[in-house]
C-alpha positions as CSV (number, residue, x, y, z in Angstrom):
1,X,-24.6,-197.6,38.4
2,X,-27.2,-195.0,36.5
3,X,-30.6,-195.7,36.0
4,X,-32.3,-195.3,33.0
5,X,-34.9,-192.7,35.1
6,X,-31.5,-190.6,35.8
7,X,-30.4,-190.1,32.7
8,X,-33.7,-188.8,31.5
9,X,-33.9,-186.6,34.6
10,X,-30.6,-185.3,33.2
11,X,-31.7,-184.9,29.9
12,X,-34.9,-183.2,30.5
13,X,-33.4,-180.9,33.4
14,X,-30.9,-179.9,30.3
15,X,-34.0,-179.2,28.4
16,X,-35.8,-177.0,30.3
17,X,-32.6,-175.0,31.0
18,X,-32.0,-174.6,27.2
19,X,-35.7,-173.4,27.2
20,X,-35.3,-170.7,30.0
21,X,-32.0,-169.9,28.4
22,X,-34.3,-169.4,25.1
23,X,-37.1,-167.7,27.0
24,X,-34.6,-165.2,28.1
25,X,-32.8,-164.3,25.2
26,X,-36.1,-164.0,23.3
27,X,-37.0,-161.6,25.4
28,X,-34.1,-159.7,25.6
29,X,-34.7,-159.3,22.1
30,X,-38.5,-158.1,21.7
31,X,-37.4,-155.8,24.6
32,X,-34.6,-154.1,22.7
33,X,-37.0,-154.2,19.3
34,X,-39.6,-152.8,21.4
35,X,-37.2,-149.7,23.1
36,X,-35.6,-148.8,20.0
37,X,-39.0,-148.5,18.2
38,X,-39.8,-146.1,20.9
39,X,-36.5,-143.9,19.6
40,X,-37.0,-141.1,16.8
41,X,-35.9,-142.2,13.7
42,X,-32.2,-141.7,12.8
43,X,-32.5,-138.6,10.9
44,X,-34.2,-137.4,13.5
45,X,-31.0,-137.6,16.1
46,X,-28.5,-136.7,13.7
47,X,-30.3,-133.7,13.0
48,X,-27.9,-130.5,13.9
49,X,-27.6,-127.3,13.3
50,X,-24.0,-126.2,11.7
51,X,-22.3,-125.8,15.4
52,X,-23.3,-129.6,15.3
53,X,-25.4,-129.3,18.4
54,X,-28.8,-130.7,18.5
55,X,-31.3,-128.2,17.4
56,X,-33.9,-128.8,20.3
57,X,-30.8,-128.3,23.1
58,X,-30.3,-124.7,21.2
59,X,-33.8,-123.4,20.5
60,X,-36.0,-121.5,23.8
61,X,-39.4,-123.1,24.3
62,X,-42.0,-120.3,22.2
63,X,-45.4,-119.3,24.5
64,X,-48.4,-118.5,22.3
65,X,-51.4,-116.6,22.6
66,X,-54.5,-117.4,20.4
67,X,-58.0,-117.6,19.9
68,X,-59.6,-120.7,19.9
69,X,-60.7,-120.2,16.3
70,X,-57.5,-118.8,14.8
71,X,-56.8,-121.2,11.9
72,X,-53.9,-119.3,10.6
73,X,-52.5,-119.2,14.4
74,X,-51.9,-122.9,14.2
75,X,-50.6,-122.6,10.9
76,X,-47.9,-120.4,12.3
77,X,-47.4,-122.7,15.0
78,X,-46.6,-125.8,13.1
79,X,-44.0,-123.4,10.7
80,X,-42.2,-122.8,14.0
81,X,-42.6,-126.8,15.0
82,X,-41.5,-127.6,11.3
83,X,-38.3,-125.4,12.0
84,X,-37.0,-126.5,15.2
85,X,-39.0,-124.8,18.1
86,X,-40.9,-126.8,20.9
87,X,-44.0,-124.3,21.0
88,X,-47.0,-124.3,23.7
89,X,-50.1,-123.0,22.5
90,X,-53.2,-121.4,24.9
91,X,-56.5,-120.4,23.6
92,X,-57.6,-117.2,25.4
93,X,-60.4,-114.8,24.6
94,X,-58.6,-111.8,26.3
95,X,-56.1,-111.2,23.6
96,X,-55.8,-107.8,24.1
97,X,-55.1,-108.1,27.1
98,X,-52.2,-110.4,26.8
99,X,-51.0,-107.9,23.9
100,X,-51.3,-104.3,26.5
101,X,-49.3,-106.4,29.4
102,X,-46.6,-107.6,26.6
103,X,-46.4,-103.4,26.2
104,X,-47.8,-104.1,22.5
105,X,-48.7,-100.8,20.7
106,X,-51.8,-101.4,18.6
107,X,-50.4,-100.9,15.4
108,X,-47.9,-103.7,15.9
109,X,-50.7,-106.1,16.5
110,X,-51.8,-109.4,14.8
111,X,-53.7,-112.0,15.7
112,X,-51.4,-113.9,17.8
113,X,-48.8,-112.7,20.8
114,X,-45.8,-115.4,21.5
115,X,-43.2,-115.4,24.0
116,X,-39.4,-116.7,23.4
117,X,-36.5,-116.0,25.7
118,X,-37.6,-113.0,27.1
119,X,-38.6,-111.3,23.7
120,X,-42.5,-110.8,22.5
121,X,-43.2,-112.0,18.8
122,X,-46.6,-110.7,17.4
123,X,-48.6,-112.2,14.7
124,X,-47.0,-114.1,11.5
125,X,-43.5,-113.8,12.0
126,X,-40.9,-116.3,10.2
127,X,-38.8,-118.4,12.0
128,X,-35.8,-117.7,10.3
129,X,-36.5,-114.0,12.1
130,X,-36.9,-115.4,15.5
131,X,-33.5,-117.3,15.4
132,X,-32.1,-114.2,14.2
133,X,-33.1,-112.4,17.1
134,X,-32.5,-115.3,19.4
135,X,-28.9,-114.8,18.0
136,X,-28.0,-111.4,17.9
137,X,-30.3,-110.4,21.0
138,X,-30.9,-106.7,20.0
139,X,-32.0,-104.4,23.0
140,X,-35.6,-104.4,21.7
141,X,-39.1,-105.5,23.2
142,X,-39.7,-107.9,20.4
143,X,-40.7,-108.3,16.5
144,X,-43.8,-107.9,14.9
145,X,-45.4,-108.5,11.7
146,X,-48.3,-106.0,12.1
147,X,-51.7,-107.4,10.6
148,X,-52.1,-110.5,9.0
149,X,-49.2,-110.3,5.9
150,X,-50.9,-112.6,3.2
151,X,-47.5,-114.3,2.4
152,X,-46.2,-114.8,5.6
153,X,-45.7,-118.3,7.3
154,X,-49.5,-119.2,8.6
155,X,-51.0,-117.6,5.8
156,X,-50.0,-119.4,3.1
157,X,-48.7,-122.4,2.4
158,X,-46.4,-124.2,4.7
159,X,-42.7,-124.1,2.5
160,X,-43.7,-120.5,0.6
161,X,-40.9,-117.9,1.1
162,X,-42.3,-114.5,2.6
163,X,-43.0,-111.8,0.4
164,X,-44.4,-108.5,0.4
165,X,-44.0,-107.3,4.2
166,X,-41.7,-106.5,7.0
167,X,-41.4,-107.5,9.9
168,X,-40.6,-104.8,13.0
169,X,-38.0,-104.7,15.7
170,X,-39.9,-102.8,18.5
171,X,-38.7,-101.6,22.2
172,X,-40.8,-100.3,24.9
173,X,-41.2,-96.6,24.2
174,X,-42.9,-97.7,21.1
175,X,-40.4,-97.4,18.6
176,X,-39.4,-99.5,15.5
177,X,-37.5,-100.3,12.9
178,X,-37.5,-102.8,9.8
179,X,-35.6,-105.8,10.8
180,X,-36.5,-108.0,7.9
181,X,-37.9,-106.7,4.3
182,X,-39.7,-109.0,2.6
């Protein structure tokens, strides 16, 4: 025969099992919230280029070179953020330095010197130019958009088309040719 303290035993033991069962599922629940919060938003992973691989598994890390004061220098780097590139930036007060061991010829300088895959890219040079060369891989040193172009990407506003320069193909000996017209 059952007492009457047994069955409530029974019934509160079933209690506290349905409330560890609920402490459990609850968080379950705030930790998958929490993790997928954590994720980019959707757009953000289905974002591909047209071979339908994800941009970020296609595009080389860019190095740059700047001053610490260069405003137009971290203009340029967000256009190349804004179009796909992971970019790490270093203030440095010998710029010409960096430029001479790149084998920069003055007249192909600008304010900035960036490294990407083996190639140099001075000053305000677009994106679209870089994935170009990243594409085709000419047997050059690098590009160059000599001086500071005042419709290039960094020097005017971020979504403006380029207009009014070119931007150089150069190689070692110090030669060039136009590899964009804009």
């Amino acid at each position: 025969m059952k007492s009457h303290y047994s069955g409530y035993l029974t019934q509160r033991g079933s209690a506290i099992i349905y409330m560890v069962m609920a402490i459990i599922i609850l968080s379950a629940s705030a930790g998958i919230l929490f993790f997928k919060a954590k994720q980019p938003p959707q757009a953000v992973q289905e974002m591909k280029m047209s071979t339908g691989t994800p941009i970020a598994s296609v595009l080389p890390e860019v190095t740059v070179y700047k001053t610490a004061t260069c405003g137009c220098c971290s203009k340029w780097i967000t256009h190349l953020q804004n179009e796909g590139f992971n970019v790490v930036a270093y203030d440095r007060d010998d710029m010409n330095t960096i430029k001479q061991d790149a084998g920069l010829q003055p007249e192909f300088a600008s304010c900035h010197t960036a490294f990407v895959d083996g190639y140099v890219i001075e000053g305000h040079v677009p994106a679209s130019d870089i994935k170009r060369l990243l594409t085709e891989k000419p047997q050059v040193l690098g590009l160059t958009a000599p001086g500071m172009p005042q419709k290039s990407p960094g020097m005017q506003p971020e979504g403006l088309a380029p207009e009014g320069y070119d931007v150089l193909a150069f190689d070692k000996a110090g030669q060039s040719q136009v590899f964009t017209s804009y």
